[in-house]
N, C-alpha and C positions, 0 to 999 in steps of 0.2 A: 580091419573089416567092419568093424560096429560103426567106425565114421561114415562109411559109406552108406550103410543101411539107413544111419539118420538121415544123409543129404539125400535118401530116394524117396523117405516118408515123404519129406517137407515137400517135395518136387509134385508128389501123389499129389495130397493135400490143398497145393498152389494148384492144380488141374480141377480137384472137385471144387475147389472156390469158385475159380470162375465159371465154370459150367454150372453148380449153383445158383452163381450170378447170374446168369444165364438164362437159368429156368425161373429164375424169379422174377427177372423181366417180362417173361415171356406169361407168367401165370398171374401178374397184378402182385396187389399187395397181400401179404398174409395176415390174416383174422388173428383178432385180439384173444381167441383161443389157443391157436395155436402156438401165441407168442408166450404166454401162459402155463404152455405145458413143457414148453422147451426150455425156459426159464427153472419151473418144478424138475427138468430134468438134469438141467446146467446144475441145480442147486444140489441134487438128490447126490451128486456124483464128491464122492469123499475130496477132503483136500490137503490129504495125506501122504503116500505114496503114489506116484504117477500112475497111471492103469496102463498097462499097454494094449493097444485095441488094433486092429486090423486097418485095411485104409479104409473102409467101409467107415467104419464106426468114426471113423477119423472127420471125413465129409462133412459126416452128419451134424456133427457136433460142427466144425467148421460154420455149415448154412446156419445152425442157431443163431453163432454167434454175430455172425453179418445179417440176419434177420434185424439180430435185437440190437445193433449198433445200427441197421437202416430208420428200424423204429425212436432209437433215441435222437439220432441227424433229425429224423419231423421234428418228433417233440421240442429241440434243442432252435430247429427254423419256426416253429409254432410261435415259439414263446416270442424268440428273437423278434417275430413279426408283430405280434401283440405288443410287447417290448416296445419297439419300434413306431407303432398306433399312440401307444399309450405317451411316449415322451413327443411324439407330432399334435397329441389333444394336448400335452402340459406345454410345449410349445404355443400353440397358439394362444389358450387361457392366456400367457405370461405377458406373452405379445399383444393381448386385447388388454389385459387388465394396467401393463404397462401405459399403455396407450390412453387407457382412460384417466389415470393419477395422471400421466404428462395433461390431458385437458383439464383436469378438474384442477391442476397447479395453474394451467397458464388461465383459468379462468379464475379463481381466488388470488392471484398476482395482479390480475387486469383489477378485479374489484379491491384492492387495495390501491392498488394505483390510482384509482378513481376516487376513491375516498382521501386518501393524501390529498391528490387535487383537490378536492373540494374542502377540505381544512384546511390547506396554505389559500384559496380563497376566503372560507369564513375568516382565517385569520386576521391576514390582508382589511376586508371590511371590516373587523373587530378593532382594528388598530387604528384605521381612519377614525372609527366610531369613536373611540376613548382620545385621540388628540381633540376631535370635535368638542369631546367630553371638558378636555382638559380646558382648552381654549374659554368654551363657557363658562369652566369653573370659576378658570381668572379674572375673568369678565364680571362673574356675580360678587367675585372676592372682593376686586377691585370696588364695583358699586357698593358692596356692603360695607367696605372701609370708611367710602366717603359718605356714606347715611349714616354710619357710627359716629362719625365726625361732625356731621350737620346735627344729629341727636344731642350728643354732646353738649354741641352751642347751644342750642336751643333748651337743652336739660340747664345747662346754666344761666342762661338769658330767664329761663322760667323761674329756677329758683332765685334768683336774683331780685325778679319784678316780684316773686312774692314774699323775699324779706322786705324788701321795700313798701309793698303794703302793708305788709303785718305792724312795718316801723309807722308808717303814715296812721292807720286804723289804732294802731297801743299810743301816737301820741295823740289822735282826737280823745281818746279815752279818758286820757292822762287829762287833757284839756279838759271838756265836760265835767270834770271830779274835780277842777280846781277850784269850787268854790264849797269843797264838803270837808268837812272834820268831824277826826273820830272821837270817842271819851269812854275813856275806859275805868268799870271799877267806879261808876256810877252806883249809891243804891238802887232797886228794881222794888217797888212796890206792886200791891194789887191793884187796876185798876186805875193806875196813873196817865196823867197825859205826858205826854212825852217835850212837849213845845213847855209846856208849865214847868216842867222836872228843871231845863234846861236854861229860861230864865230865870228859876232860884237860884239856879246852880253859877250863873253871871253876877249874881250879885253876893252871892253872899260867898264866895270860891273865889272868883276870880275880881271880884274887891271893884266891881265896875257900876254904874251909877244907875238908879232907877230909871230915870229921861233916858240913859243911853239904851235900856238893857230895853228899854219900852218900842223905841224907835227899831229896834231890828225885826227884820221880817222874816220869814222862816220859807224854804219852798217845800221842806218836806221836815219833816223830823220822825226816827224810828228807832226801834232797835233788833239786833241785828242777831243770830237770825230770825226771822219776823215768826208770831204765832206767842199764844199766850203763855205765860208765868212759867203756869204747871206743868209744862211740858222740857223744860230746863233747871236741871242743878246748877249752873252757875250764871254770875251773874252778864249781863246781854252787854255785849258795845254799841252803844248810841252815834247814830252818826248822825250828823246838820248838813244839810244843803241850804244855803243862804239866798236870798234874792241877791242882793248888794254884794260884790267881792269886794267891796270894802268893810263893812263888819265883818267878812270871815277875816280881813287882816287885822282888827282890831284886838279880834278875839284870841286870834292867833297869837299875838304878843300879849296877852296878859299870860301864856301856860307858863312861864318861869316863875309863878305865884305857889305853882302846884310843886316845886322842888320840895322834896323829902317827905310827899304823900303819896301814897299807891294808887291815885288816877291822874291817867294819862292823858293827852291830846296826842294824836297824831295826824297828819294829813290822810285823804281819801286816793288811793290807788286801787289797780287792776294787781291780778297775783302776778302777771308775769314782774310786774315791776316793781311789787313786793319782793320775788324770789330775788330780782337783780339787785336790789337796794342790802338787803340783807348778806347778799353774797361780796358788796363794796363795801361796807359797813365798816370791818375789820381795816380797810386801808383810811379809812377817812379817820379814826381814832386814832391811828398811828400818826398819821398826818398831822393831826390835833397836839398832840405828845410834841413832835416835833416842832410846834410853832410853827407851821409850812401856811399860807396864806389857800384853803380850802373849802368846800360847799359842797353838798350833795342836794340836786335838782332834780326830783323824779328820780328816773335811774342813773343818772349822770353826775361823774364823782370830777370835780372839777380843784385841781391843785398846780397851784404859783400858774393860773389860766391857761391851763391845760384842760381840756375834756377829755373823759375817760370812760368809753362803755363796757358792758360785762366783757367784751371782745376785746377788749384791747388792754386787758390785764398785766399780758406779757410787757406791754410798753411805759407800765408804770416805772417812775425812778428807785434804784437795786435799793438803796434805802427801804423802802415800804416792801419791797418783795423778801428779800432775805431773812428778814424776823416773821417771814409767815412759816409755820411749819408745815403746812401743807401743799410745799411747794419746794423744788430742788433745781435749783440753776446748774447744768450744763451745759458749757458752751451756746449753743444754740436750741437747746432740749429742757425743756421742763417738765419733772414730772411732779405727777399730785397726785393726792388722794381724793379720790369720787367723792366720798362722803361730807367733804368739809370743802375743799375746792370749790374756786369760781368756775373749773373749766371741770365740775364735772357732768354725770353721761349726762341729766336733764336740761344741762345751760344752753342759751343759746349764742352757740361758739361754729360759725358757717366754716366749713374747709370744704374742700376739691379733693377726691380720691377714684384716681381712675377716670377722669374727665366727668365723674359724676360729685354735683355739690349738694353736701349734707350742713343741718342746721343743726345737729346736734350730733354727742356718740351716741345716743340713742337711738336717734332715727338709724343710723349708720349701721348701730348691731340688725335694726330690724330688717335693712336691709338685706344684709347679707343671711341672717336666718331663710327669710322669703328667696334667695339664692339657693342656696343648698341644702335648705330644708331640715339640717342640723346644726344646733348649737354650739353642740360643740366640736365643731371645727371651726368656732372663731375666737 
C-alpha cells in the first residue's frame, strides 16, 4: 500500500507541474522577487529528514523549482548568446587581423623581392664595372711596364753620357794640370816670393844651371792653401805652372836628386784622381817587385801594356790581386774591405741593379735610404 501512495503523490505533483506551467505561461515571467524568496524558501527548508507535506505544498514547491530552473535556461541562453557575440567579435578581429599580417607579409615579401632585384642589378653593373676596372688596370700595368722599361734605358743611357762626361771633363782637367808640379817640405818664410823661393830651389837642389834656371818662365807660382804664414802651422806645398811643358819636363827629371830628403815633387792632379792613383798605388809597387814592365799615367795603371782603371781592378793578373789583403777571390765574388779597398763605398766602380745604374755603393746606399726612408733596412 505505501507503493501506491508514492506513485499517486508523484502523479499529483506531475498535474500541478503542468498546470503550473501553465499558469506561468499564461502570467509572463516571474519578478526577480519572487524568485528571491522562493529560493530563501528552497533554502530555509532542512536537508535532513524528508518533510512530508500534502499535495498542496508539494506543487508549490514544484512551480519554485521550474521557476528557478526557467530562470537559469535564460541566464544559461543569456550567456550562451553573449558567449556567442563575443567569440563572432574574436572571430572577426582574428579574421581581420589575419588578413592584415597576410598583406603586410605579401607586402614586406614584394619589397624584398624588389630590393633583391635591384641588388642582382647593382651587382650585375658592379661586376661589369670592376672587369672594366680590371681591363684598365692591365692596360695601365702593361703601359707602366713599358715606361719602367723606357725609364730604365734612358736611366742608363743618362748615367752612362754622364760618366762619360765626368771621364771627358777629369781628363781636360787632368790635361790643363799637366804642366804643374808640386813641392813639398819646401821652407816657408815671411814674406817671401814664391817664383824667387823656387828658382833657388833649381839651382841649388836640383844641381841645374843658372842660364837654364834663368830661361824658365813661370805662369803662376803659389802656395797652397793660399793666405798668409800666420795663419798655418805647417809647412804650405808649392805648386808651378809652367809656360813651356818642356821645363816642367826638365825639372821633372832632375827630382831623383831629392832621393833620401824629405821634399817631394809630385805631379798636379784633381782629387778624384788623386783618390784613384792612391787606390792603384799598391798594385803598381807589386808590379815593380815583380819586374812586370809597368807605369802609372794620371789614373791609369798600365802593366806588360795593359790599361787598368779604378774599375777594372777585378781584371788585374791573380798575381797582384791575391797578396792584396783587402781582397778575397771567390769564384766569381770578391770581397773587400771599404776601408782600404779599390772598390770601396766612395770609388768610382758603375754597376746596374734593378735596371737602375749607380756610380758608386755610395750613391747606391743613398739611394735606396731615399727609398724607404730607413737605413736600416739596407
Amino acid at each position: 500500500m505505501p507503493g501506491k501512495a508514492k506513485k499517486a503523490r508523484a502523479r499529483n505533483t506531475t498535474r500541478h507541474t503542468r498546470s503550473s506551467s501553465e499558469m506561468s505561461n499564461d502570467e509572463g515571467k516571474v519578478c526577480d522577487t519572487e524568485e528571491t524568496d522562493s529560493e530563501e524558501t528552497a533554502c530555509a527548508t532542512p536537508k535532513g529528514n524528508p518533510v512530508v507535506t500534502d499535495n498542496v505544498n508539494i506543487s508549490e514547491e514544484g512551480r519554485i523549482l521550474i521557476d528557478r530552473m526557467e530562470c537559469l535556461s535564460r541566464e544559461i541562453t543569456k550567456q550562451n548568446s553573449e558567449f556567442h557575440d563575443e567569440m563572432n567579435v574574436l572571430r572577426d578581429d582574428i579574421r581581420k587581423n589575419t588578413n592584415d599580417m597576410k598583406n603586410a607579409f605579401k607586402e614586406e615579401i614584394s619589397e624584398l623581392k624588389s630590393g633583391i632585384t635591384y641588388a642582382q642589378e647593382v651587382s650585375e653593373e658592379n661586376k661589369i664595372k670592376v672587369e672594366e676596372h680590371e681591363e684598365c688596370l692591365k692596360d695601365i700595368q702593361i703601359q707602366s711596364s713599358s715606361m719602367s722599361t723606357a725609364i730604365k734605358n734612358m736611366s742608363y743611357q743618362y748615367n752612362k753620357m754622364y760618366d762619360e762626361l765626368n771621364t771627358k771633363l777629369l781628363d781636360m782637367n787632368v790635361y790643363s794640370r799637366r804642366s804643374a808640379l808640386h813641392f813639398q817640405n819646401i821652407p816657408e818664410e815671411d814674406g817671401e816670393n814664391p817664383g824667387d823661393v823656387m828658382k833657388h830651389f833649381f839651382v841649388n837642389r836640383l844641381k841645374m844651371s843658372k842660364d837654364e834656371v834663368q830661361n824658365i818662365r813661370f805662369e803662376r807660382v803659389h802656395r797652397i792653401p793660399l793666405g798668409p804664414k800666420e795663419k798655418y802651422r805647417f809647412t804650405r806645398t808649392i805648386t808651378v805652372k809652367f809656360n813651356w811643358y818642356q821645363d816642367r819636363e826638365t825639372v821633372w827629371g832632375k827630382r831623383f836628386s831629392l832621393k833620401g830628403s824629405n821634399i817631394y815633387v809630385t805631379e798636379s792632379f784633381p782629387k778624384e784622381v788623386e783618390d784613384n792613383r792612391r787606390l792603384l798605388m799598391p798594385y803598381f809597387k807589386k808590379a815593380k817587385e815583380l819586374k812586370w814592365k809597368c807605369a802609372m799615367i794620371a789614373d791609369t795603371l798600365i802593366v806588360k801594356d795593359e790599361r787598368y782603371k779604378i774599375g777594372d781592378i777585378q781584371k788585374l793578373p791573380m798575381e797582384l790581386l791575391n797578396d792584396n789583403p783587402s781582397m778575397r777571390d771567390l769564384d766569381t765574388v770578391f770581397l773587400y774591405n771599404s776601408s782600404t779597398s779599390p772598390l770601396g763605398p766612395d770609388s768610382c766602380t758603375p754597376f746596374e741593379c734593378d735596371g737602375t745604374m749607380f756610380r758608386s755603393v755610395t750613391q747606391y746606399l743613398a739611394y735606396n735610404r731615399a727609398i724607404t726612408g730607413r737605413s736600416d733596412q739596407i
